[in-house]
PDB file of N, CA, C and O in Angstrom:
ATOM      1  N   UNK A   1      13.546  35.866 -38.855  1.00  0.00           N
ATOM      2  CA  UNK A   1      14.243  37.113 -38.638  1.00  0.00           C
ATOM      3  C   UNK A   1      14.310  37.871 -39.964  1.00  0.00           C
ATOM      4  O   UNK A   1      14.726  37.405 -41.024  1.00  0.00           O
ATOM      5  N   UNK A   2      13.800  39.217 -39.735  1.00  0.00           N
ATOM      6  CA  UNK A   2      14.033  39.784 -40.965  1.00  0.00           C
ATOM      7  C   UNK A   2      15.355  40.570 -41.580  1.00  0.00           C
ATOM      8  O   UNK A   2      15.926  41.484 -40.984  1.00  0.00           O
ATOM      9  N   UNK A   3      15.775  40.008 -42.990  1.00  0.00           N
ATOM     10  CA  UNK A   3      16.562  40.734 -43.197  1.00  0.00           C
ATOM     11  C   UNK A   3      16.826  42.296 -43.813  1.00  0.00           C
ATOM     12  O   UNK A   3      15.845  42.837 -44.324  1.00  0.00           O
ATOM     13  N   UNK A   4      17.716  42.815 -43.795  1.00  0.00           N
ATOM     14  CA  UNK A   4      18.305  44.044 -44.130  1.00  0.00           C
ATOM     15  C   UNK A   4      17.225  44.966 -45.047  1.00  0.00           C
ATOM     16  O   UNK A   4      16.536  45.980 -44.926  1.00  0.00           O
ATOM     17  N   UNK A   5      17.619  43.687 -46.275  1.00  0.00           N
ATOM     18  CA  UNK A   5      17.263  43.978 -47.789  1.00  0.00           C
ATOM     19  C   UNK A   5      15.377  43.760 -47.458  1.00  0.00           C
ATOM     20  O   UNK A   5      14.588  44.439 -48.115  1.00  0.00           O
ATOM     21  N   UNK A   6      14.878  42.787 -46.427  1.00  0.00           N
ATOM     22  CA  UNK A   6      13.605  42.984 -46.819  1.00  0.00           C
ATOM     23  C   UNK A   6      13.017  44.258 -46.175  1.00  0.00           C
ATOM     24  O   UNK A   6      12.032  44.864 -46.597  1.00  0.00           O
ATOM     25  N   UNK A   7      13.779  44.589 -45.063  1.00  0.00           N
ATOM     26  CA  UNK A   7      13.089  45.792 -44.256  1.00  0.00           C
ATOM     27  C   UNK A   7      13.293  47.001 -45.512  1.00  0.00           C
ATOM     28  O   UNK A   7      12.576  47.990 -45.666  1.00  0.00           O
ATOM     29  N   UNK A   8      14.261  46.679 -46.188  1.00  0.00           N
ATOM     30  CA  UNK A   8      14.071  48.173 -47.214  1.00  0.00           C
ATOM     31  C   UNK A   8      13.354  48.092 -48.149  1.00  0.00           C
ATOM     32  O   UNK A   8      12.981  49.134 -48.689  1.00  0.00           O
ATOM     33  N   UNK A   9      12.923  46.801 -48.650  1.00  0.00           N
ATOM     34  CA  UNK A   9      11.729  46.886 -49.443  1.00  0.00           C
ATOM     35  C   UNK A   9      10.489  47.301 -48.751  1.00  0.00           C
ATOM     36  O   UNK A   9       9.687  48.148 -49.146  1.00  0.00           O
ATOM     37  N   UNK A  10      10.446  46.766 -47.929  1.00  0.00           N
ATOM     38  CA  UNK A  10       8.901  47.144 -46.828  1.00  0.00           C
ATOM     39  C   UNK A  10       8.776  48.973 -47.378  1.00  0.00           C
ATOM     40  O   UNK A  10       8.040  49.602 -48.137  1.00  0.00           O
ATOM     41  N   UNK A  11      10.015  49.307 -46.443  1.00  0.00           N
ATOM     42  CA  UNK A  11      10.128  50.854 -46.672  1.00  0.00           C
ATOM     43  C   UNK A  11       9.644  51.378 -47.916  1.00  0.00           C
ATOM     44  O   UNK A  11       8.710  52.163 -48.082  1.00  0.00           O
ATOM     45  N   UNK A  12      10.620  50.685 -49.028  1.00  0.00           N
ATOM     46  CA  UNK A  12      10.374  51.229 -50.351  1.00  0.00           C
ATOM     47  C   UNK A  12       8.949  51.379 -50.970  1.00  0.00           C
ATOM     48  O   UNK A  12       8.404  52.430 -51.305  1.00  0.00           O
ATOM     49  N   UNK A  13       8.408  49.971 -51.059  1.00  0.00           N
ATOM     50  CA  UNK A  13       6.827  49.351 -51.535  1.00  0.00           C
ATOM     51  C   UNK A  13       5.524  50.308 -50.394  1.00  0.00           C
ATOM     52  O   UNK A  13       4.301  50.265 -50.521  1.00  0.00           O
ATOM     53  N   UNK A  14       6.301  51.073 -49.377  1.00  0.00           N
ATOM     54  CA  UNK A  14       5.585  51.698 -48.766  1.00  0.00           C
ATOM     55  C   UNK A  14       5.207  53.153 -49.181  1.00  0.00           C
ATOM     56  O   UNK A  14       4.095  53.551 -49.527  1.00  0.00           O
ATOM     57  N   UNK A  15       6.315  53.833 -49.078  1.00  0.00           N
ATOM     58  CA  UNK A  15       6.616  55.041 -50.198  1.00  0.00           C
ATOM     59  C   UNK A  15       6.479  55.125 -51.237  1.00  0.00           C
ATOM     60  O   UNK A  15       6.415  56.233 -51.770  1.00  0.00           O
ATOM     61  N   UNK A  16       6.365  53.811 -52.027  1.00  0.00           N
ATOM     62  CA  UNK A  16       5.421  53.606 -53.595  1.00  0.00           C
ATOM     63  C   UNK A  16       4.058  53.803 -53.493  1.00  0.00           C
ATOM     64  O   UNK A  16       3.674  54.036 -54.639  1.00  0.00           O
ATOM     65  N   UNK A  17       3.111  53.835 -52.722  1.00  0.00           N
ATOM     66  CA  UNK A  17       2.102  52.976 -52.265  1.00  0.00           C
ATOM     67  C   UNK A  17       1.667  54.491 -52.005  1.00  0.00           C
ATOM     68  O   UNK A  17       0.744  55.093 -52.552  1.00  0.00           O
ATOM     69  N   UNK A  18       2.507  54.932 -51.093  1.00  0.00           N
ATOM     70  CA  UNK A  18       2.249  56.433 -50.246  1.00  0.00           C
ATOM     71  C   UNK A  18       2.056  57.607 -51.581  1.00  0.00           C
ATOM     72  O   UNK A  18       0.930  58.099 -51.644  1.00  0.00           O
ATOM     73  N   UNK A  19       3.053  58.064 -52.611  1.00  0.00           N
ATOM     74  CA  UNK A  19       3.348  58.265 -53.550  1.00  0.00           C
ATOM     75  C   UNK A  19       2.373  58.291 -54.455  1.00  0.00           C
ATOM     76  O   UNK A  19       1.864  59.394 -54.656  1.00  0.00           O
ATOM     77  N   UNK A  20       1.933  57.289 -55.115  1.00  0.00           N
ATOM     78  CA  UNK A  20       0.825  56.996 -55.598  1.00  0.00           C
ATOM     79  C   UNK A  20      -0.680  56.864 -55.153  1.00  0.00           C
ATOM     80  O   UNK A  20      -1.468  56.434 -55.995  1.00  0.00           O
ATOM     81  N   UNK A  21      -1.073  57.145 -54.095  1.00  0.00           N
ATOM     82  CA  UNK A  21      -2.351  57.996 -53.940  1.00  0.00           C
ATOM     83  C   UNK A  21      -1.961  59.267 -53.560  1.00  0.00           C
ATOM     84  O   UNK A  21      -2.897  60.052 -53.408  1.00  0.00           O
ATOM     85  N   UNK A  22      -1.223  59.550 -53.430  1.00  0.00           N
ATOM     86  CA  UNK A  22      -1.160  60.977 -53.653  1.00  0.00           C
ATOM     87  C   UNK A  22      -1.242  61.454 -54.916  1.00  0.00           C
ATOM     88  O   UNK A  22      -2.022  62.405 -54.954  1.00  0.00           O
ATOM     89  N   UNK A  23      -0.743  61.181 -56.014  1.00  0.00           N
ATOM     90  CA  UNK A  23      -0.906  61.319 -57.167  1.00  0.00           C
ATOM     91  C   UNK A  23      -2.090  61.174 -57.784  1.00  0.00           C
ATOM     92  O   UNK A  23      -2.431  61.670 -58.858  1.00  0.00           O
ATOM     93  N   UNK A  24      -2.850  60.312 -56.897  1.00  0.00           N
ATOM     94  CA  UNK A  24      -3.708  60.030 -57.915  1.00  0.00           C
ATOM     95  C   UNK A  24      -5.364  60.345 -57.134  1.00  0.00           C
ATOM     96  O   UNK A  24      -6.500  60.143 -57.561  1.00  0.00           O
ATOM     97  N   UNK A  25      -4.729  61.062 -55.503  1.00  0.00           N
ATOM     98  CA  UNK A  25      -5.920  62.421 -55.050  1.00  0.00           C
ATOM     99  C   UNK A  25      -5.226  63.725 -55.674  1.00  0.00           C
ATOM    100  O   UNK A  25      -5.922  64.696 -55.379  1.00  0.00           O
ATOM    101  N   UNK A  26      -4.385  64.007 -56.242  1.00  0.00           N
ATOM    102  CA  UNK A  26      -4.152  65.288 -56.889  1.00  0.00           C
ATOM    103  C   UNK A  26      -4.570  65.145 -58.305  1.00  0.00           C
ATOM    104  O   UNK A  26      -4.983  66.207 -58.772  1.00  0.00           O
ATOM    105  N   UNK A  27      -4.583  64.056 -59.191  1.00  0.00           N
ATOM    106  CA  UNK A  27      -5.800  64.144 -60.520  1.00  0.00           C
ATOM    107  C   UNK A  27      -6.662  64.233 -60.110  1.00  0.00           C
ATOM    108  O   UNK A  27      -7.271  65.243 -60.461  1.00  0.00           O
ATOM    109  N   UNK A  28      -7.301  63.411 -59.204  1.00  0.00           N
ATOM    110  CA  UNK A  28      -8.900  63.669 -58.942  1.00  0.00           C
ATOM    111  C   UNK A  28      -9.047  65.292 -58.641  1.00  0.00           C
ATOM    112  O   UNK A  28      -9.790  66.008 -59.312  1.00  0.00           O
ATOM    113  N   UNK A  29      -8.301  65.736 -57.628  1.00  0.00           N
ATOM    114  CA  UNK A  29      -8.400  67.135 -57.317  1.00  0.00           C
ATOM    115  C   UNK A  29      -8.576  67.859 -58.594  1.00  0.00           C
ATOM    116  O   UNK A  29      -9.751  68.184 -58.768  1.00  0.00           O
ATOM    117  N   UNK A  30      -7.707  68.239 -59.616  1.00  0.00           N
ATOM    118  CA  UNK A  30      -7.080  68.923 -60.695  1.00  0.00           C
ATOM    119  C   UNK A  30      -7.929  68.883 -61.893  1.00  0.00           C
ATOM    120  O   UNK A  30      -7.921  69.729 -62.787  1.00  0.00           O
ATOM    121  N   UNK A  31      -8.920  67.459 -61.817  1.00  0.00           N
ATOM    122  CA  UNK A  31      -9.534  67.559 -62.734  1.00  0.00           C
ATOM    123  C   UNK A  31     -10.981  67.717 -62.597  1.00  0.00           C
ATOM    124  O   UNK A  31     -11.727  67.449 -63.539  1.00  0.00           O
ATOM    125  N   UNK A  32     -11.608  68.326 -60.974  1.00  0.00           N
ATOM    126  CA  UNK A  32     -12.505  68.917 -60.799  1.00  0.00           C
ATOM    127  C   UNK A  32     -12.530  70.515 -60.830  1.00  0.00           C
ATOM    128  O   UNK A  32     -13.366  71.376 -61.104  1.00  0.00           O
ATOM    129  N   UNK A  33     -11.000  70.478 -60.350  1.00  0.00           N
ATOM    130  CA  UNK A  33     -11.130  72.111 -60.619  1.00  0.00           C
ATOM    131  C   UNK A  33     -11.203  72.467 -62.236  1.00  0.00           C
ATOM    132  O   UNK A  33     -11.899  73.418 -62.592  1.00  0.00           O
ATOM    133  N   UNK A  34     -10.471  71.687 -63.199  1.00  0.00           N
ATOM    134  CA  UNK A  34     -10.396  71.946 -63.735  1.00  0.00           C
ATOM    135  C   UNK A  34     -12.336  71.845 -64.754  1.00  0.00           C
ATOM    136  O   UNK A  34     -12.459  72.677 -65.652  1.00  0.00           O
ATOM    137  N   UNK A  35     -13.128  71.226 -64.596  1.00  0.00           N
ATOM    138  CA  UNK A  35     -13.887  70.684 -64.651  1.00  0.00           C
ATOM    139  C   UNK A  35     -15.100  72.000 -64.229  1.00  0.00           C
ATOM    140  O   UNK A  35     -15.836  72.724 -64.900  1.00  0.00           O
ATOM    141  N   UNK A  36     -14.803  71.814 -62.628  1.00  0.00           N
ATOM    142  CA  UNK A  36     -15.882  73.040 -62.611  1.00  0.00           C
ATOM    143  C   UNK A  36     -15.583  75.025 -62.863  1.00  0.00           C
ATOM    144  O   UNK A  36     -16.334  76.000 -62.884  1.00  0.00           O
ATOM    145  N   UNK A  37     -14.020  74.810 -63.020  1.00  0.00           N
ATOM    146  CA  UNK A  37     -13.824  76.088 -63.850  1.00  0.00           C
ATOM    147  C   UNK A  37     -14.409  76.352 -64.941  1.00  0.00           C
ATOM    148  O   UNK A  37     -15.340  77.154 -65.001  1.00  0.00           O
ATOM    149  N   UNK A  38     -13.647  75.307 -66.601  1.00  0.00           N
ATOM    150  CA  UNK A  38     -14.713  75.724 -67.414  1.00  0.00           C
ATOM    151  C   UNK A  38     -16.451  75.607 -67.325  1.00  0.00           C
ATOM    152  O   UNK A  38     -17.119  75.916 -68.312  1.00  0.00           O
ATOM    153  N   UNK A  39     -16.869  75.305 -66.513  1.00  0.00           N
ATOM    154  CA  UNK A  39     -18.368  75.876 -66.436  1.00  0.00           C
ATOM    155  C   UNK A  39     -18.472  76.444 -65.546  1.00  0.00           C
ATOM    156  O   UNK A  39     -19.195  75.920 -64.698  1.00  0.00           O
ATOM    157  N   UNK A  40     -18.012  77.447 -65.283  1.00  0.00           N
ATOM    158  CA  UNK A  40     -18.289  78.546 -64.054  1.00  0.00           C
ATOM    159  C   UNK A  40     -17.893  79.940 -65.466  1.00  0.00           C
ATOM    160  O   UNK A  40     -18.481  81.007 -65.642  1.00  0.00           O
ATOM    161  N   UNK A  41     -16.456  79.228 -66.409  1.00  0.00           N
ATOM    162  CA  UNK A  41     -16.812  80.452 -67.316  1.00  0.00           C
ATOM    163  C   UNK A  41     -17.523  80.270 -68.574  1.00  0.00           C
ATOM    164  O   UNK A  41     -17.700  81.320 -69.193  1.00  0.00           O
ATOM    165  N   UNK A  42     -18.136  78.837 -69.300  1.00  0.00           N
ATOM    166  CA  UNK A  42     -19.143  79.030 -70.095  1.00  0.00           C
ATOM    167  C   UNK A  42     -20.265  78.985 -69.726  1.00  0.00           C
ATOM    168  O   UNK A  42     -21.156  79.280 -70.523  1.00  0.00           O
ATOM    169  N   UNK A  43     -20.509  78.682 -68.677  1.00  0.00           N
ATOM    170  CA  UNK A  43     -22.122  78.242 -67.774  1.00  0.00           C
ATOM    171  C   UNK A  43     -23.052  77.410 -68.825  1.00  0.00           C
ATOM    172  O   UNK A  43     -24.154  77.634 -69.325  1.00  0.00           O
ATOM    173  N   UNK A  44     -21.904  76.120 -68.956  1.00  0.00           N
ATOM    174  CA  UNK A  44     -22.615  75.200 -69.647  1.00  0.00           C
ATOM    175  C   UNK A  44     -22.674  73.731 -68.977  1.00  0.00           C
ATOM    176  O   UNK A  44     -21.656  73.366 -68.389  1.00  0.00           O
ATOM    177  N   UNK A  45     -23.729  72.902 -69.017  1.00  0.00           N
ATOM    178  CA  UNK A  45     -24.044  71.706 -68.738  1.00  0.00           C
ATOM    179  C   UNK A  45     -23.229  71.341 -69.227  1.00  0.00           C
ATOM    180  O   UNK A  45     -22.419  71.799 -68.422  1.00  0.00           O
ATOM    181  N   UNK A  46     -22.514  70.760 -70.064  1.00  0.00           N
ATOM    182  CA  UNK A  46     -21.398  70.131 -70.558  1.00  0.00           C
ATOM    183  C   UNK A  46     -20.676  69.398 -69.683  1.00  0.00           C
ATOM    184  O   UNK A  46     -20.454  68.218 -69.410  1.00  0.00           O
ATOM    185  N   UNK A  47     -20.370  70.536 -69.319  1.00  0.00           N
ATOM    186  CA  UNK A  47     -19.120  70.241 -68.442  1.00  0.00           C
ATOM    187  C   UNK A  47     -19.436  68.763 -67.095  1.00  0.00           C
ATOM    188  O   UNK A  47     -18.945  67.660 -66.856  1.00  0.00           O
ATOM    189  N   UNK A  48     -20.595  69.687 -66.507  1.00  0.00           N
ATOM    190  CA  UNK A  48     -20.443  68.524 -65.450  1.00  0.00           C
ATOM    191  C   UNK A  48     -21.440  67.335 -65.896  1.00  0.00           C
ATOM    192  O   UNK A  48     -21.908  66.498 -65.125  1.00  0.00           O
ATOM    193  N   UNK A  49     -21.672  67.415 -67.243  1.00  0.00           N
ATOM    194  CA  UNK A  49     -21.498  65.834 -67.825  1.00  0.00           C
ATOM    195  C   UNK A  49     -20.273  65.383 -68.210  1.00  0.00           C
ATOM    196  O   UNK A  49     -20.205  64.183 -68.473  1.00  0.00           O
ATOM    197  N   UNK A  50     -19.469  65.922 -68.290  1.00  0.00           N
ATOM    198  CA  UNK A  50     -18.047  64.981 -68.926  1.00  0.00           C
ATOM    199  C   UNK A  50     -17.611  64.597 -67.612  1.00  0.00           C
ATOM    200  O   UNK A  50     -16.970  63.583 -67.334  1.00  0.00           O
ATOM    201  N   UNK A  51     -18.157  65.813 -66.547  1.00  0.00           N
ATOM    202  CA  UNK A  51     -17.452  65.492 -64.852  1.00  0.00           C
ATOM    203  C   UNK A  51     -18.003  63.995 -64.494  1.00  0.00           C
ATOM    204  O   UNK A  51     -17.186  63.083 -64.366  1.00  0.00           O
ATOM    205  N   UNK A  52     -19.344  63.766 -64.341  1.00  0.00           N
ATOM    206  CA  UNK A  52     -19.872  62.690 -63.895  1.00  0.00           C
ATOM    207  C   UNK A  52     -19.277  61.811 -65.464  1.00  0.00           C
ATOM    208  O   UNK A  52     -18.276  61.134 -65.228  1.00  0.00           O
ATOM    209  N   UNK A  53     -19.539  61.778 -66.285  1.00  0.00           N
ATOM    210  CA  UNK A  53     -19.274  60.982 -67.672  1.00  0.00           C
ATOM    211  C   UNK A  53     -17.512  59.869 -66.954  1.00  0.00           C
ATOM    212  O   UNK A  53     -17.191  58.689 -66.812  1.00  0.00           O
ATOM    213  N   UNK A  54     -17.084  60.839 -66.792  1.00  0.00           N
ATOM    214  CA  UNK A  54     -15.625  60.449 -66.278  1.00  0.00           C
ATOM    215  C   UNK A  54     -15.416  59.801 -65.290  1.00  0.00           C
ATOM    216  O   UNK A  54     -14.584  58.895 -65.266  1.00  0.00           O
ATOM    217  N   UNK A  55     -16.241  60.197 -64.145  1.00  0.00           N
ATOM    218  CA  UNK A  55     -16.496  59.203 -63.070  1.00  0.00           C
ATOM    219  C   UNK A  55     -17.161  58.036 -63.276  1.00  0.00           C
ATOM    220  O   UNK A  55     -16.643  57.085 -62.692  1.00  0.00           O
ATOM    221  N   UNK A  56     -18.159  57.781 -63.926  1.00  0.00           N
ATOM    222  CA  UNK A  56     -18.736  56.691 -64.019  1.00  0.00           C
ATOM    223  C   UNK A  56     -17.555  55.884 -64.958  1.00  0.00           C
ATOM    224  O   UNK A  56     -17.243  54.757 -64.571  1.00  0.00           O
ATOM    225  N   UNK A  57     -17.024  56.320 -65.936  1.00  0.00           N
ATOM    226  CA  UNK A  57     -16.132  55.479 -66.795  1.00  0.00           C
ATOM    227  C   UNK A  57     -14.990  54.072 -65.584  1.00  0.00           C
ATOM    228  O   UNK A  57     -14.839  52.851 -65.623  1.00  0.00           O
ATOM    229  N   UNK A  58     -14.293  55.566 -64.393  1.00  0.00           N
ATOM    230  CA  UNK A  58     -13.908  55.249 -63.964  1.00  0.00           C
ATOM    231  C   UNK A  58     -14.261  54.007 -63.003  1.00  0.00           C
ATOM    232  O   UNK A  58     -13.635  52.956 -62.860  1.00  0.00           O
ATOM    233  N   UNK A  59     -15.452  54.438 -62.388  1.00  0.00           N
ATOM    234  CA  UNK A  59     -15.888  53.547 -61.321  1.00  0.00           C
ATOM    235  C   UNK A  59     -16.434  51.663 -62.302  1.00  0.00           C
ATOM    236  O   UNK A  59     -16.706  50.659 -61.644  1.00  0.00           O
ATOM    237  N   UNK A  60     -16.444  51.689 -63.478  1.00  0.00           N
ATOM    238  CA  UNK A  60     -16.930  50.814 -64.365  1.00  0.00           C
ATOM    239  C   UNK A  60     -15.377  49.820 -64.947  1.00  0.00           C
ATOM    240  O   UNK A  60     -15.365  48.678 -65.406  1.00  0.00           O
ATOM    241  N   UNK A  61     -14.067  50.866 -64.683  1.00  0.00           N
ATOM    242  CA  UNK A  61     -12.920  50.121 -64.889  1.00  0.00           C
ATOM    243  C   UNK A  61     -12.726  49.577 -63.478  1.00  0.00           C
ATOM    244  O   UNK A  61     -12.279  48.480 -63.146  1.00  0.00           O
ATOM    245  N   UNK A  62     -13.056  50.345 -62.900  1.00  0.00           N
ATOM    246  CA  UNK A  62     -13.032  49.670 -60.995  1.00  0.00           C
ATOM    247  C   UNK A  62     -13.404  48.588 -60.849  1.00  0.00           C
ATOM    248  O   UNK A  62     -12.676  47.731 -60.348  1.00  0.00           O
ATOM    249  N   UNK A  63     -14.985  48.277 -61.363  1.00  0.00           N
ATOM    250  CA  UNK A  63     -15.950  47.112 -61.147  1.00  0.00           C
ATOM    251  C   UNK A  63     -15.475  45.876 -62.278  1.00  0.00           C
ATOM    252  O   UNK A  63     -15.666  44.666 -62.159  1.00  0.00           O
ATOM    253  N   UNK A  64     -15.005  46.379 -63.057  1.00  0.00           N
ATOM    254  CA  UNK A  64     -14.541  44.940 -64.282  1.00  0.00           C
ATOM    255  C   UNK A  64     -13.285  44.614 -63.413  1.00  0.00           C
ATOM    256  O   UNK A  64     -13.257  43.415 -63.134  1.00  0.00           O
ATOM    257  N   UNK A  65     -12.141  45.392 -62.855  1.00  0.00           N
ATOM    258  CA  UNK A  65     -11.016  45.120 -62.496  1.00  0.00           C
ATOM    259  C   UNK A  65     -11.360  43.973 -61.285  1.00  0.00           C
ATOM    260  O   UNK A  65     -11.125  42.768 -61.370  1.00  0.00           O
ATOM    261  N   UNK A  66     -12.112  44.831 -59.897  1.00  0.00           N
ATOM    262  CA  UNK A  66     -12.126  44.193 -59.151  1.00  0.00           C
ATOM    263  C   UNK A  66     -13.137  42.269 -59.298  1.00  0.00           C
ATOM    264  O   UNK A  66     -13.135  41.323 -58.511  1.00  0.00           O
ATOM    265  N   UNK A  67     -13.769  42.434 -60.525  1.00  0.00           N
ATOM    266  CA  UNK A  67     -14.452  41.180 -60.919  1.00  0.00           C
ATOM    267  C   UNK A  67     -13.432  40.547 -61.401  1.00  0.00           C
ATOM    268  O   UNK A  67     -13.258  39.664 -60.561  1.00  0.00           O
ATOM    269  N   UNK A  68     -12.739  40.432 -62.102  1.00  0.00           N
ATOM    270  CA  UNK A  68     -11.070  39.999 -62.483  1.00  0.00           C
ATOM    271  C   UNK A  68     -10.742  39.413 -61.433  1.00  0.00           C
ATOM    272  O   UNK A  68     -10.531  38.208 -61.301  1.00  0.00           O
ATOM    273  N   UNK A  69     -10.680  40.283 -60.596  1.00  0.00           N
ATOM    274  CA  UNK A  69      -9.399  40.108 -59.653  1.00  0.00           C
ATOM    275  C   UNK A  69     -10.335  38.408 -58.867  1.00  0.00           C
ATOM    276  O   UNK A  69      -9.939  37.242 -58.884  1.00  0.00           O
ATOM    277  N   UNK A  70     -11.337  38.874 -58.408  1.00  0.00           N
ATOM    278  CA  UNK A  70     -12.021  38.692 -57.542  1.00  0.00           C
ATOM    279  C   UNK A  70     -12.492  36.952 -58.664  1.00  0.00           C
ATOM    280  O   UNK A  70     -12.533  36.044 -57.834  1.00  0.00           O
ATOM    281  N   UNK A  71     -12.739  36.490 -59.805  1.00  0.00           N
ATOM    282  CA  UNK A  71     -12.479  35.522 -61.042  1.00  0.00           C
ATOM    283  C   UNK A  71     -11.084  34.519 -60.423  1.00  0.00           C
ATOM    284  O   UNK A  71     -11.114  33.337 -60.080  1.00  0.00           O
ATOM    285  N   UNK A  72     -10.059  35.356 -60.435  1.00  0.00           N
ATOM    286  CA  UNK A  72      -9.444  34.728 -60.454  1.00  0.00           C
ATOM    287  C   UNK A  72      -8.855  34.313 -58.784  1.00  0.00           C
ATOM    288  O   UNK A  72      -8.121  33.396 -58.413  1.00  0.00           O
ATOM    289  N   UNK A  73      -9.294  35.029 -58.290  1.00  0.00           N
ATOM    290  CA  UNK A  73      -9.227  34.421 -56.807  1.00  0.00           C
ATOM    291  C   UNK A  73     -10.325  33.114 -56.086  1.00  0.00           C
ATOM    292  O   UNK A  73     -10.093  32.471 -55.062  1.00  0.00           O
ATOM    293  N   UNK A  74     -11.230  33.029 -56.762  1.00  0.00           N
ATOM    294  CA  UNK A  74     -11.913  31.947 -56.560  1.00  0.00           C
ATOM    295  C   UNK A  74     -11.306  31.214 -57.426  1.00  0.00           C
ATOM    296  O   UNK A  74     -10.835  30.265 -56.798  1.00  0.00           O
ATOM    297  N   UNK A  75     -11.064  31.129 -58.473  1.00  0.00           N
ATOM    298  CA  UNK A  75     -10.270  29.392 -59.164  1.00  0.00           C
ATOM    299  C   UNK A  75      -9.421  29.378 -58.696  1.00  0.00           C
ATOM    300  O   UNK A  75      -9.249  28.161 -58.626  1.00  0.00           O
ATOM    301  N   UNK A  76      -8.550  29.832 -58.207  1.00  0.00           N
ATOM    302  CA  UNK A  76      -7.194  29.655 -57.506  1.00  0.00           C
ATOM    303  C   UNK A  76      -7.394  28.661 -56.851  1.00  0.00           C
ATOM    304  O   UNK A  76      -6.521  27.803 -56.987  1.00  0.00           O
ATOM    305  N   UNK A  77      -8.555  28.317 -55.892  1.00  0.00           N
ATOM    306  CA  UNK A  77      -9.037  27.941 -54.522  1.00  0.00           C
ATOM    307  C   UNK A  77      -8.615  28.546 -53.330  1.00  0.00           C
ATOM    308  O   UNK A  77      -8.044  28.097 -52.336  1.00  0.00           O
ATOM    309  N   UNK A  78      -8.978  29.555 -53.612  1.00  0.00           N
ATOM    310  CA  UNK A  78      -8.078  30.104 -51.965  1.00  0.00           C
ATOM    311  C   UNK A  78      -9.398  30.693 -51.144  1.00  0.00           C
ATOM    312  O   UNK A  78     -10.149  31.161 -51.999  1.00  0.00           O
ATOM    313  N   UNK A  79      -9.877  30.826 -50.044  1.00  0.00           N
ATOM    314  CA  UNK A  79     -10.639  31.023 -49.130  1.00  0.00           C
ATOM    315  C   UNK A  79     -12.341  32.272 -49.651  1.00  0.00           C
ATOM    316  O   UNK A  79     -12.416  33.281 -50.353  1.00  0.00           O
ATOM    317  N   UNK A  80     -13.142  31.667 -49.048  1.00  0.00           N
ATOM    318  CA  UNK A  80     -14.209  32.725 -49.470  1.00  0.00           C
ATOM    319  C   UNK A  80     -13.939  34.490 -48.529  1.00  0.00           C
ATOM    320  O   UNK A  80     -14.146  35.567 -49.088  1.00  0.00           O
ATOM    321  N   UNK A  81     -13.530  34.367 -47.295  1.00  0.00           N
ATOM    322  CA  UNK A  81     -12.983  35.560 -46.530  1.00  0.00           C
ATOM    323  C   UNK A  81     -11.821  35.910 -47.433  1.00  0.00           C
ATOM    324  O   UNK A  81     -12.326  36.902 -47.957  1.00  0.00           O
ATOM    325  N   UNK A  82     -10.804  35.822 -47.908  1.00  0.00           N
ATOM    326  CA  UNK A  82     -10.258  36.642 -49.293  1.00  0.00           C
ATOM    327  C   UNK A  82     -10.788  37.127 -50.195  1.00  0.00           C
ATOM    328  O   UNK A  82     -10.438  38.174 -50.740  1.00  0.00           O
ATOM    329  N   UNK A  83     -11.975  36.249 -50.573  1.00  0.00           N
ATOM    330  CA  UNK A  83     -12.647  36.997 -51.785  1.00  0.00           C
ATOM    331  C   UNK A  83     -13.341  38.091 -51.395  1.00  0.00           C
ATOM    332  O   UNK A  83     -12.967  39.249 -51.581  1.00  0.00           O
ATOM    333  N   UNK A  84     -14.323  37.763 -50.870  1.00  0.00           N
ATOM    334  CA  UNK A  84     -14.896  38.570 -50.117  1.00  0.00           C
ATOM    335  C   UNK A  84     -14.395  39.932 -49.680  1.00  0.00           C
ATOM    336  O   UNK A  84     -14.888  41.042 -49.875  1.00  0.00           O
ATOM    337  N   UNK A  85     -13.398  39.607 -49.102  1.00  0.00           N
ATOM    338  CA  UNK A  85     -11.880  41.109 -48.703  1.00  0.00           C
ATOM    339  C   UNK A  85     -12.177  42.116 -50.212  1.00  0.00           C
ATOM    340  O   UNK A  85     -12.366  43.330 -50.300  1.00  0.00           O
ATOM    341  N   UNK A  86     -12.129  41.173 -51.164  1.00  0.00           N
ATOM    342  CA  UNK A  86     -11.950  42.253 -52.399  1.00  0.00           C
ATOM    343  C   UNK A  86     -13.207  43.072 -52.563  1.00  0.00           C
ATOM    344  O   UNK A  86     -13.152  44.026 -53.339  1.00  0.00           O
ATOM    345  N   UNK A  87     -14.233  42.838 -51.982  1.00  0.00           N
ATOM    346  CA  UNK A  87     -15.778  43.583 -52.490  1.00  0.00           C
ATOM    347  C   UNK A  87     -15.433  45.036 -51.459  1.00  0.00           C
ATOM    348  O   UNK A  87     -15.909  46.136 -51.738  1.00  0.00           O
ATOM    349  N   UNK A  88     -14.631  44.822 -50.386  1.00  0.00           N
ATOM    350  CA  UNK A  88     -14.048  46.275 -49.410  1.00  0.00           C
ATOM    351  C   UNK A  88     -13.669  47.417 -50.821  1.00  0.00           C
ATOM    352  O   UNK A  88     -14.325  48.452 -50.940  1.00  0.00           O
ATOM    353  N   UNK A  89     -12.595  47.074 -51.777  1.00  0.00           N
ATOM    354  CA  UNK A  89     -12.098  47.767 -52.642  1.00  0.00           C
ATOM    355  C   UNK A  89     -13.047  48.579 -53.356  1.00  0.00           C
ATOM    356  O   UNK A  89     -12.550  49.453 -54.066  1.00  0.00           O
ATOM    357  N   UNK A  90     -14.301  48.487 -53.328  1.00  0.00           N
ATOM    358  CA  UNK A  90     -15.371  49.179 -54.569  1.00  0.00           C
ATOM    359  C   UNK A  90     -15.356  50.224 -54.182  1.00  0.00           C
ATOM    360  O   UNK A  90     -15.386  51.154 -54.988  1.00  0.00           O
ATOM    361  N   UNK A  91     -15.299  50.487 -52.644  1.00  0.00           N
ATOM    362  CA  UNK A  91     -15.422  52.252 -51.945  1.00  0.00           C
ATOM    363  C   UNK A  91     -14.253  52.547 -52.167  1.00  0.00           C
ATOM    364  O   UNK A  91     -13.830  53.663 -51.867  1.00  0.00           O
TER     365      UNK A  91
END
């Protein structure tokens, strides 16, 4: 039976969860506009090299993280369908 205090964490850790991709599709948003503004007014390549430059950085902290994660879930010993679960996260 669940109690009180856990149903309000559920709630809470949910609205954290909710909260934070939102935040963090409004950088992605903010920093394309911001991105393909200045080269719409210097009309320079630059720009959407730092655009892709930035993405790849990102997607490269993605791939070390989820190898981490994914490290330490096999020594644990815990199931190959868990590990596995984590290769979903790359998209």
């Amino acid at each position: 039976m669940a109690t009180p205090w856990m149903v309000i964490g559920m709630i809470g850790s949910f609205l954290f969860i909710l909260i934070q991709l939102i935040l963090i599709v409004d950088l992605a948003y903010a920093l394309n506009e911001y991105f393909l503004e200045k080269y719409e007014e210097n009309d320079h390549k630059g720009w959407y090299c730092c655009k892709y430059c930035y993405m790849c950085l990102h997607r490269v902290i993605q791939f070390t993280f989820l190898t981490v994660c994914a490290g330490f879930q096999v020594c644990s010993g815990s199931p190959l369908s868990s590990t596995a679960s984590l290769s979903l996260d790359l998209d």
